[in-house]
N, C-alpha and C positions, 0 to 999 in steps of 0.2 A: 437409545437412538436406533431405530429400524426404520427399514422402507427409503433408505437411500438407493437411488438408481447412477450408477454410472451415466452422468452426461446431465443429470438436475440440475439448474443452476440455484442455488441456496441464499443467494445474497448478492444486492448490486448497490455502486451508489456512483455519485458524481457529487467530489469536494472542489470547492472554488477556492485555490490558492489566493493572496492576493500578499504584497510585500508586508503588509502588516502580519500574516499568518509566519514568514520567516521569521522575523525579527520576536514573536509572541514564543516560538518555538527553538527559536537563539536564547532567550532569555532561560527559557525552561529546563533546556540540556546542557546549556553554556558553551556551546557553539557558534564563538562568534569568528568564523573563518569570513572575513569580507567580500567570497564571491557569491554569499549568499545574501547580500545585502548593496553592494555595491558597483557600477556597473562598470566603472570607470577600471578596478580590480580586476574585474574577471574580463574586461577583452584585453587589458595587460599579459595575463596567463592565455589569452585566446581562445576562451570561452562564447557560446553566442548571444551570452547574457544574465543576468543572475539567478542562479540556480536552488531550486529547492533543495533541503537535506536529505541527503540519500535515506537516511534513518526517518526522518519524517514521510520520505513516499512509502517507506515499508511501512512504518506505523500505521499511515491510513489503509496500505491493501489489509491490513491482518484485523486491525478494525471495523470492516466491512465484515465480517462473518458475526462481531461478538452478539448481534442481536437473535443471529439465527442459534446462537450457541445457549442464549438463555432462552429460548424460546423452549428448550427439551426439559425445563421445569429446573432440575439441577445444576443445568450445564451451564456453565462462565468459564472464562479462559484456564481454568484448572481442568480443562477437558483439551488443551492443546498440547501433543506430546514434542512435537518439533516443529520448525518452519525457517523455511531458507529459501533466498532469492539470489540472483544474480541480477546487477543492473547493468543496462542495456545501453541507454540512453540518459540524458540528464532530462528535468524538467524544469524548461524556465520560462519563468514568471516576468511578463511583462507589468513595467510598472502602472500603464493603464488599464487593460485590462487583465491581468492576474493571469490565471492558467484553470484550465480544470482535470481534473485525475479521474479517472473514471474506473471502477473493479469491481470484476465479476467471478463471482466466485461459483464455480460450477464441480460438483463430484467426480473425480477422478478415477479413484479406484476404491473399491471396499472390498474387506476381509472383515474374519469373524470379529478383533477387537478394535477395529478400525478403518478412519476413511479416511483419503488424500481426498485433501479440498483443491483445485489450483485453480491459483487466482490470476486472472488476465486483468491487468496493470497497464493504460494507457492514458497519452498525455497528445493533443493534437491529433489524434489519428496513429499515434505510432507506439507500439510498446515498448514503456520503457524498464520493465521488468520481466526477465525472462527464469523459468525454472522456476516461479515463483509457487510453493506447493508449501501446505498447512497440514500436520495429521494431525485428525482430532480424535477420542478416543472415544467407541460408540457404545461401550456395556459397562 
């Protein structure tokens, strides 16, 4: 992997949440905490309404890189040495129209065996992931 420039952006998408994507993703991890699913729960706890899995927003930013990662012929997620997020904000999915998650992933830093990818993570206009940074590993 060569000819990274600090500041290229490598990878973008926009996924359309919608309440059937919780519940498909409930099923999957076995998270069924009900303010991801239930609306009546989550403004009980005080919530602004029901809320995507913190683990499913991550999954989708880190997601967004893996086609740029096979694109380097051998490269698939066994070229990711670390990746770590702080969340920021929650993302909630209205039950008419859904949500959409938007990540972009642009070259942070390179060194000789490696580049921090950081991913900008937003939902409405606001980000809901912050410090969100991928090292992938480039030789």
């Amino acid at each position: 992997m060569s000819g990274l420039t600090v500041g290229d952006v490598v990878a973008e998408r926009t996924v359309h949440l919608t309440r059937e994507s919780l519940v498909r993703y409930a099923g999957a991890s076995g998270d069924f905490n009900p303010i991801h699913y239930r609306d009546d729960v989550a403004a009980a706890v005080g919530l602004p309404g029901v809320l995507a899995h913190g683990m499913l927003t991550m999954g989708l930013a880190i997601g967004t890189i893996e086609p740029w990662l096979r694109s380097w012929g051998e490269g698939d997620s066994g070229r990711i040495l670390d990746y770590g997020v702080r969340f920021t904000k929650p993302v909630v999915v209205d039950p008419e129209t859904g949500a959409d998650v938007t990540v972009v992933a642009k070259v942070g830093a390179v060194d000789d065996d490696s580049a921090r990818i950081d991913l900008t993570v937003s939902f409405d206009g606001t980000t809901v992931l912050v410090k969100a940074q991928v090292r992938v590993r480039t030789s």
